[in-house]
C-alpha positions as CSV (number, residue, x, y, z in Angstrom):
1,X,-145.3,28.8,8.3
2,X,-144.9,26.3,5.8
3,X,-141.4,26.1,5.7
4,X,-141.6,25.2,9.0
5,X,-144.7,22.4,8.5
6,X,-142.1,21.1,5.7
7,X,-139.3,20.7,8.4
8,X,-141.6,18.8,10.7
9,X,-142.5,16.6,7.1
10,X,-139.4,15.6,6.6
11,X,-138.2,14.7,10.5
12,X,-141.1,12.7,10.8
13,X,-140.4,10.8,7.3
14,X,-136.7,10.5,8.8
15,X,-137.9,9.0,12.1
16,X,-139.8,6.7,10.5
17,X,-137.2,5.3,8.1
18,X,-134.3,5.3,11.1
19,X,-137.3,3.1,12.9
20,X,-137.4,1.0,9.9
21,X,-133.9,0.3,9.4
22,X,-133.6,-0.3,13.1
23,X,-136.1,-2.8,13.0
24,X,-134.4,-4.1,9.8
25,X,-131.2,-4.7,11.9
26,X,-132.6,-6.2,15.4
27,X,-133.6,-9.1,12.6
28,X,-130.2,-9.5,11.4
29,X,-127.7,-12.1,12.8
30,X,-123.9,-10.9,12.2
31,X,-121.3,-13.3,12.9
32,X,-117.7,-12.1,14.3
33,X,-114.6,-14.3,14.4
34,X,-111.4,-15.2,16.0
35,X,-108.4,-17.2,15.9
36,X,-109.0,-18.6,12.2
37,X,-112.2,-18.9,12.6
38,X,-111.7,-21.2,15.2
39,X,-113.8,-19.2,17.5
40,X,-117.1,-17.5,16.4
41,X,-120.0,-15.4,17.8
42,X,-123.1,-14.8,16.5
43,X,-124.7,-11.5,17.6
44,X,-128.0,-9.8,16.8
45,X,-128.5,-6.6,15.1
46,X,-129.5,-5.4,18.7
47,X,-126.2,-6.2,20.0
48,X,-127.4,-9.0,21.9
49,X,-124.9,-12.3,21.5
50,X,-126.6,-15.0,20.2
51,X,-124.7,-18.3,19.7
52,X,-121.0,-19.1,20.5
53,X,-119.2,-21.8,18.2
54,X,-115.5,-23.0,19.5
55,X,-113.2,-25.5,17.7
56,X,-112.8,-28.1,20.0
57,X,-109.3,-28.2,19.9
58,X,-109.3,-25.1,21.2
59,X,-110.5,-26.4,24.4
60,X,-107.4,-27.2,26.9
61,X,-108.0,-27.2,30.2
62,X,-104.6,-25.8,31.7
63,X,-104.6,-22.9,29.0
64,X,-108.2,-21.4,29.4
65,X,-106.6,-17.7,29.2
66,X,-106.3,-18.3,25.1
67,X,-110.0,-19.2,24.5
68,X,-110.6,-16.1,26.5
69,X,-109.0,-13.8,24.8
70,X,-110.4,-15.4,21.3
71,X,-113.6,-14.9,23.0
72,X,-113.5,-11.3,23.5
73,X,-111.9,-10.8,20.2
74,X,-114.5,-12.7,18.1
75,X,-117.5,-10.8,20.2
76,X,-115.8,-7.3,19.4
77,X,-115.1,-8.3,15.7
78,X,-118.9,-9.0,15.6
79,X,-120.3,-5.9,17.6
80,X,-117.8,-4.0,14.9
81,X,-119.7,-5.6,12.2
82,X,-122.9,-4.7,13.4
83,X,-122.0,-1.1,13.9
84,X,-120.5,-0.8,10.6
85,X,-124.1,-2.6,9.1
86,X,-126.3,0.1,10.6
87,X,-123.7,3.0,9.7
88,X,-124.2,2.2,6.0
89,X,-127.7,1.4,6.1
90,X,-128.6,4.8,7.5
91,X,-126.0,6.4,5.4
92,X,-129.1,7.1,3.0
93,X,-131.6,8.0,5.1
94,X,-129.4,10.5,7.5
95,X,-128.2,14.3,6.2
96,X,-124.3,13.9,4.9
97,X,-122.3,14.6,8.4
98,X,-124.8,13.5,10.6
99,X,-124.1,10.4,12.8
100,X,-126.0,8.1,15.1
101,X,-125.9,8.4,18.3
102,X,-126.7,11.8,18.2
């Protein structure tokens, strides 16, 4: 019977420290860029996008399609970098081999 009181131990230290470092993360701001840098996007640690910065000589009317596309690629650079933020902060805290989501 311990062993099994010692399993439910260590899950429950384990949820609390993948609650900590998820908390830890919504607080972060992780910025994702494009075109040189010309174009970035600041997203939150919850994946929610936060600011939006464009070079203004980016903006041209009759070619909108190229902002566009450095918008899409600047917000998926930064969800990337947000994903890759929480994969090594829970490297410590999950088993080797496991991965979030389950």
């Amino acid at each position: 019977m311990t062993d099994f009181n010692m399993i439910m131990k260590k899950a429950q230290e384990m949820q609390a420290k993948l609650m900590a470092e998820q908390e830890k993360m919504a607080q972060k701001e992780i910025t994702g860029t494009a075109g040189g840098g010309m174009v970035s996007v600041v997203v939150s640690g919850k994946n929610e996008v936060k600011r939006v910065t464009i070079d203004p000589s980016l903006v041209d009317p009759a070619d909108v399609t190229v902002l566009e596309d450095l918008l899409v690629a600047a917000t998926n650079d930064a969800l990337r970098k947000v994903e890759s933020e929480m994969s090594s902060g829970l490297s410590g805290i999950l088993p080797p081999g496991m991965k979030l989501p389950f």
